[in-house]
C-alpha positions as CSV (number, residue, x, y, z in Angstrom):
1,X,9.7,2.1,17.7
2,X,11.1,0.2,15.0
3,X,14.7,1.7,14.2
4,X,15.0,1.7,10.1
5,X,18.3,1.9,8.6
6,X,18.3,5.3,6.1
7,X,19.8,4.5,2.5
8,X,21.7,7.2,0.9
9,X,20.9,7.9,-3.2
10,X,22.8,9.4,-5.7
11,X,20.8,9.5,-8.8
12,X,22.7,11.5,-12.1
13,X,20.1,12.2,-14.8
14,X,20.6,13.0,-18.7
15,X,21.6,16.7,-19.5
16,X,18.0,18.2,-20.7
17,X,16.8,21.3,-20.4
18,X,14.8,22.0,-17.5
19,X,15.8,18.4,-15.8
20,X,17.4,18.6,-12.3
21,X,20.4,16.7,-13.0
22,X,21.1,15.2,-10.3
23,X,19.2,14.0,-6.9
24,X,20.7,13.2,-4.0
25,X,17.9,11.1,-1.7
26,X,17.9,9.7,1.7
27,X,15.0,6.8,2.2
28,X,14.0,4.0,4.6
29,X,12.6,0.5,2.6
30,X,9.6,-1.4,4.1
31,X,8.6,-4.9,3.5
32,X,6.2,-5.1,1.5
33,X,4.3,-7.5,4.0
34,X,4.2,-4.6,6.4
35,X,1.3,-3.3,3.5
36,X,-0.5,-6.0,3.2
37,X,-0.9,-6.8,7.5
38,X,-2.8,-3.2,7.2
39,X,-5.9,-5.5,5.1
40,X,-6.1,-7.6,8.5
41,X,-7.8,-5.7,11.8
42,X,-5.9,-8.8,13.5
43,X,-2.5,-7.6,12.6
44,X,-2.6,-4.2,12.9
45,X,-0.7,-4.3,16.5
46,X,2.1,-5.5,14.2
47,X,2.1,-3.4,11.4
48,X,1.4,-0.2,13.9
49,X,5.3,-0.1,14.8
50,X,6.3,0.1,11.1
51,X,3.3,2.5,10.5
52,X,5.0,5.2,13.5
53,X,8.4,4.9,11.9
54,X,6.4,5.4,8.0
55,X,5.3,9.1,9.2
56,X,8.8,10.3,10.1
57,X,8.8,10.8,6.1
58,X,6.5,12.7,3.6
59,X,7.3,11.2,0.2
60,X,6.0,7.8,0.1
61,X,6.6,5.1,-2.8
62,X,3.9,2.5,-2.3
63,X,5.3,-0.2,-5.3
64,X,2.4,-3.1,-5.8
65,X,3.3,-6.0,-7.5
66,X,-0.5,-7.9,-8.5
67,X,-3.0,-6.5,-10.5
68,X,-5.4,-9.6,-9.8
69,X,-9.7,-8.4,-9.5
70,X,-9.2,-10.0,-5.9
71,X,-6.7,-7.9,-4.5
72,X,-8.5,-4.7,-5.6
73,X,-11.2,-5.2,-3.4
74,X,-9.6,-7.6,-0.6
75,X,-5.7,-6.0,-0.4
76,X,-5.1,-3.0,-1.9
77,X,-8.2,-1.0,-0.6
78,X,-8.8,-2.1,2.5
79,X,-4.9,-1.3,3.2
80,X,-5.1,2.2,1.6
81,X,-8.3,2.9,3.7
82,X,-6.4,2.2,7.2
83,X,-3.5,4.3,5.8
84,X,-5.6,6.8,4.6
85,X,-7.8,7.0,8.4
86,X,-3.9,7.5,9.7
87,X,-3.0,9.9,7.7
88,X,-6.4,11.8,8.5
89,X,-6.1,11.1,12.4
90,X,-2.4,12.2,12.5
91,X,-3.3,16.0,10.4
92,X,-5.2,16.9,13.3
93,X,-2.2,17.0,15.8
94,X,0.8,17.5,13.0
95,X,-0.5,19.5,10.1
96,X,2.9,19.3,8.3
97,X,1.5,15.8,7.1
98,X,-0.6,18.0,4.9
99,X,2.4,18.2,2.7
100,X,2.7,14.4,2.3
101,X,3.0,12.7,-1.6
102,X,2.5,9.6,-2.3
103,X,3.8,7.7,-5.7
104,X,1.4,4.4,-5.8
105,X,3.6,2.3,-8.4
106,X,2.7,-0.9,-10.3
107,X,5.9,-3.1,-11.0
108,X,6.6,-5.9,-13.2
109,X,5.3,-3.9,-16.2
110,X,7.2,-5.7,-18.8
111,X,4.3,-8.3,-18.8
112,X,2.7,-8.5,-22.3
113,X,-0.9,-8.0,-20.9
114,X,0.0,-4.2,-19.5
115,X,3.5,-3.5,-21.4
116,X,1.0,-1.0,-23.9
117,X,-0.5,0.5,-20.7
118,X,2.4,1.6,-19.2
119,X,2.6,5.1,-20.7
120,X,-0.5,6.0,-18.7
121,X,-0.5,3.8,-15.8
122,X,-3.5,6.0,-14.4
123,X,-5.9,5.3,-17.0
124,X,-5.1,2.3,-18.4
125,X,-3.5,0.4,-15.3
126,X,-5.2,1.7,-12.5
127,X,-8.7,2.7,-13.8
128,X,-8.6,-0.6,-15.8
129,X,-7.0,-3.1,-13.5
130,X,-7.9,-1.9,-9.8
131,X,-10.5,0.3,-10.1
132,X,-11.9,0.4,-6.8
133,X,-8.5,1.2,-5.3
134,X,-8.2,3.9,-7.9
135,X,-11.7,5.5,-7.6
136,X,-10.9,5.2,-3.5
137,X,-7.3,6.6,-3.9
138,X,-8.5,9.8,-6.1
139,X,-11.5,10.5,-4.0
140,X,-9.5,11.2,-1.4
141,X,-6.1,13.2,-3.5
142,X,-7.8,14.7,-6.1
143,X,-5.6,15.6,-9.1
144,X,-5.3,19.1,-8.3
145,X,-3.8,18.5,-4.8
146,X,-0.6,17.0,-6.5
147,X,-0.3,15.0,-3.2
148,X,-1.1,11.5,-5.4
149,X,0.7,10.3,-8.5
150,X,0.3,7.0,-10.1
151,X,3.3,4.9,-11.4
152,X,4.6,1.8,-13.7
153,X,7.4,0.2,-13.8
154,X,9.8,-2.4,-15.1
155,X,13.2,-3.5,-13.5
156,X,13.9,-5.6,-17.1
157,X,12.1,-4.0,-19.8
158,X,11.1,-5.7,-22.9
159,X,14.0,-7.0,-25.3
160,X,13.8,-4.0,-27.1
161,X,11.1,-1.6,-27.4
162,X,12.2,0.1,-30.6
163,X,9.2,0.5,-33.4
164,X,11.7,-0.6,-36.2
165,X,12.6,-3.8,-34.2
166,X,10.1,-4.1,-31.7
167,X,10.2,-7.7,-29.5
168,X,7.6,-7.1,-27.1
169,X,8.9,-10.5,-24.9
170,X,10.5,-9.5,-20.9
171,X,13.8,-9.4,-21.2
172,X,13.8,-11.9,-18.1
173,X,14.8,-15.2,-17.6
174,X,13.1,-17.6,-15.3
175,X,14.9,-21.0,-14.0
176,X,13.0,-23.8,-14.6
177,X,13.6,-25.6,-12.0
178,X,10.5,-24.9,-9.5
179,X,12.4,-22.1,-7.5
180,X,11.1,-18.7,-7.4
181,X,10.4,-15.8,-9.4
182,X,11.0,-13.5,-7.3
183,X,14.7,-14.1,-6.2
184,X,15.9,-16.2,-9.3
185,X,15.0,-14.1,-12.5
186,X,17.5,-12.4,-14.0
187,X,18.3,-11.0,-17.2
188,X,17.6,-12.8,-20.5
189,X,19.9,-10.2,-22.6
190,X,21.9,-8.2,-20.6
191,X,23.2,-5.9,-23.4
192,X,19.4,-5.3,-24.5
193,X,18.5,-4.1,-21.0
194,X,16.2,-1.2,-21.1
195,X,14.3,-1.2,-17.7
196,X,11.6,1.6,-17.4
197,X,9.9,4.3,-15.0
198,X,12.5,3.5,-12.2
199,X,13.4,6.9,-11.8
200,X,10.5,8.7,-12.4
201,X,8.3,8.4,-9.2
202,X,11.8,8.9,-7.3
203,X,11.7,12.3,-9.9
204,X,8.2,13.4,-8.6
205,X,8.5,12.8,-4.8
206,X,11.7,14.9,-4.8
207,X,10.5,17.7,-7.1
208,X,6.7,17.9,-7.4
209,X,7.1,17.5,-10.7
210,X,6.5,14.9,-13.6
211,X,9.4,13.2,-16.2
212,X,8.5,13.4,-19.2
213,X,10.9,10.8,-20.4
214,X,10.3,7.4,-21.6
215,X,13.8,5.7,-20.9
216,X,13.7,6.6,-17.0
C-alpha cells in the first residue's frame, strides 16, 4: 500500500449568513496519471495500489483538465466505469462507502469557449462537452442522492469579469518560448486576479451543501 502524505487545510470564508466560516480539511493529492491508467486494462496492476489508498477517504475531488469529444468516450468514461465497478464491489463488504461524494471538476475554465458556461458546469459543461461521461456519471448518482456534484473552475480568472468593464481574455501569461503550459503560466495581471470555483467543491465535500457565491 502506497503511503500518501495527508495535507493539512485551513480555508477562512467571507462573513455571510448561513456560510460556515471557516473549514479546516485534511486530504491526500493523486496524480492525475493515476486516473487516466484506470482507461487501460494493462495498467490497472499499477493504478490498483493508488486505488486501495483512494478508499481510505469518502470525499473525492476528481479535477479534469480536457474537454476534447475523444476523451469523453476513450478517457473519462472508461476510467469512471472501473471506478465506479470498485466502488460497487467494495459496498458489499464496507457499506460506509455508501456515504462517499464525489465533486467531478473541470479546470482551466477561463478559456473563452467555456468562460459563459461556467455558472452551470452541469448543463452547459458537462451535458455539452462530455456527454457520455455525464449521462454515465448521473445514471449511476442520481441528483437526489447528493453523492455527485459537478464542478468548474479557474486558477486565473479572466482579467476582469465585471459587466461595466468586462475583458473576457485569461488573465494568464504563456512564455513563448516552446516550454510548457502547464508549469510556466503564470499571471498576466496579478492585481486583476480573480480566480473562480476553487473553493466551492472543497465547500460541498465538507458540508453537503452548495456555495452560492460567484467569487469562490
Amino acid at each position: 500500500m502506497i503511503d500518501l502524505p495527508y495535507y493539512p487545510l485551513r480555508i477562512e470564508l467571507p462573513k455571510v449568513r448561513e456560510l460556515c466560516p471557516t473549514l479546516e480539511i485534511i486530504f491526500k493529492d493523486f496524480a492525475g496519471e493515476i486516473f487516466e491508467d484506470l482507461s487501460f486494462e494493462h495498467r490497472w496492476t499499477q493504478a490498483q495500489v493508488y486505488i486501495n489508498e483512494l478508499f481510505t477517504n469518502l470525499s473525492w475531488m476528481i479535477m479534469l483538465t480536457d474537454w476534447q469529444a475523444s476523451h469523453d468516450k476513450l478517457l473519462y468514461k472508461p476510467a469512471f466505469e472501473k471506478l465506479y465497478r470498485e466502488i460497487s464491489e467494495r459496498e458489499q463488504v464496507n457499506k460506509e462507502i455508501k456515504k462517499l461524494r464525489l465533486a467531478v471538476v473541470l479546470s482551466k475554465c477561463e478559456r473563452g469557449e467555456i468562460w459563459p458556461c461556467r455558472l452551470e458546469p452541469e448543463e452547459d459543461l458537462f451535458k455539452v462537452r462530455l456527454p457520455e461521461t455525464y449521462d454515465f456519471l448521473r445514471s449511476k448518482f442520481p441528483p437526489h442522492t447528493n453523492k455527485l456534484k459537478f464542478f468548474a473552475c479557474s486558477s486565473f480568472g479572466v482579467l476582469n469579469a465585471q459587466h461595466n468593464d468586462f475583458d473576457p481574455r485569461p488573465n494568464r501569461y504563456i512564455s513563448d518560448d516552446g516550454s510548457s503550459a502547464d508549469s510556466t503560466a503564470f499571471l498576466r495581471d496579478p492585481e486583476k486576479w480573480q480566480p473562480f470555483g476553487l473553493i466551492s467543491p472543497i465547500y460541498w465535500l465538507a458540508t453537503g451543501k452548495v456555495l452560492n457565491d460567484p467569487r469562490l
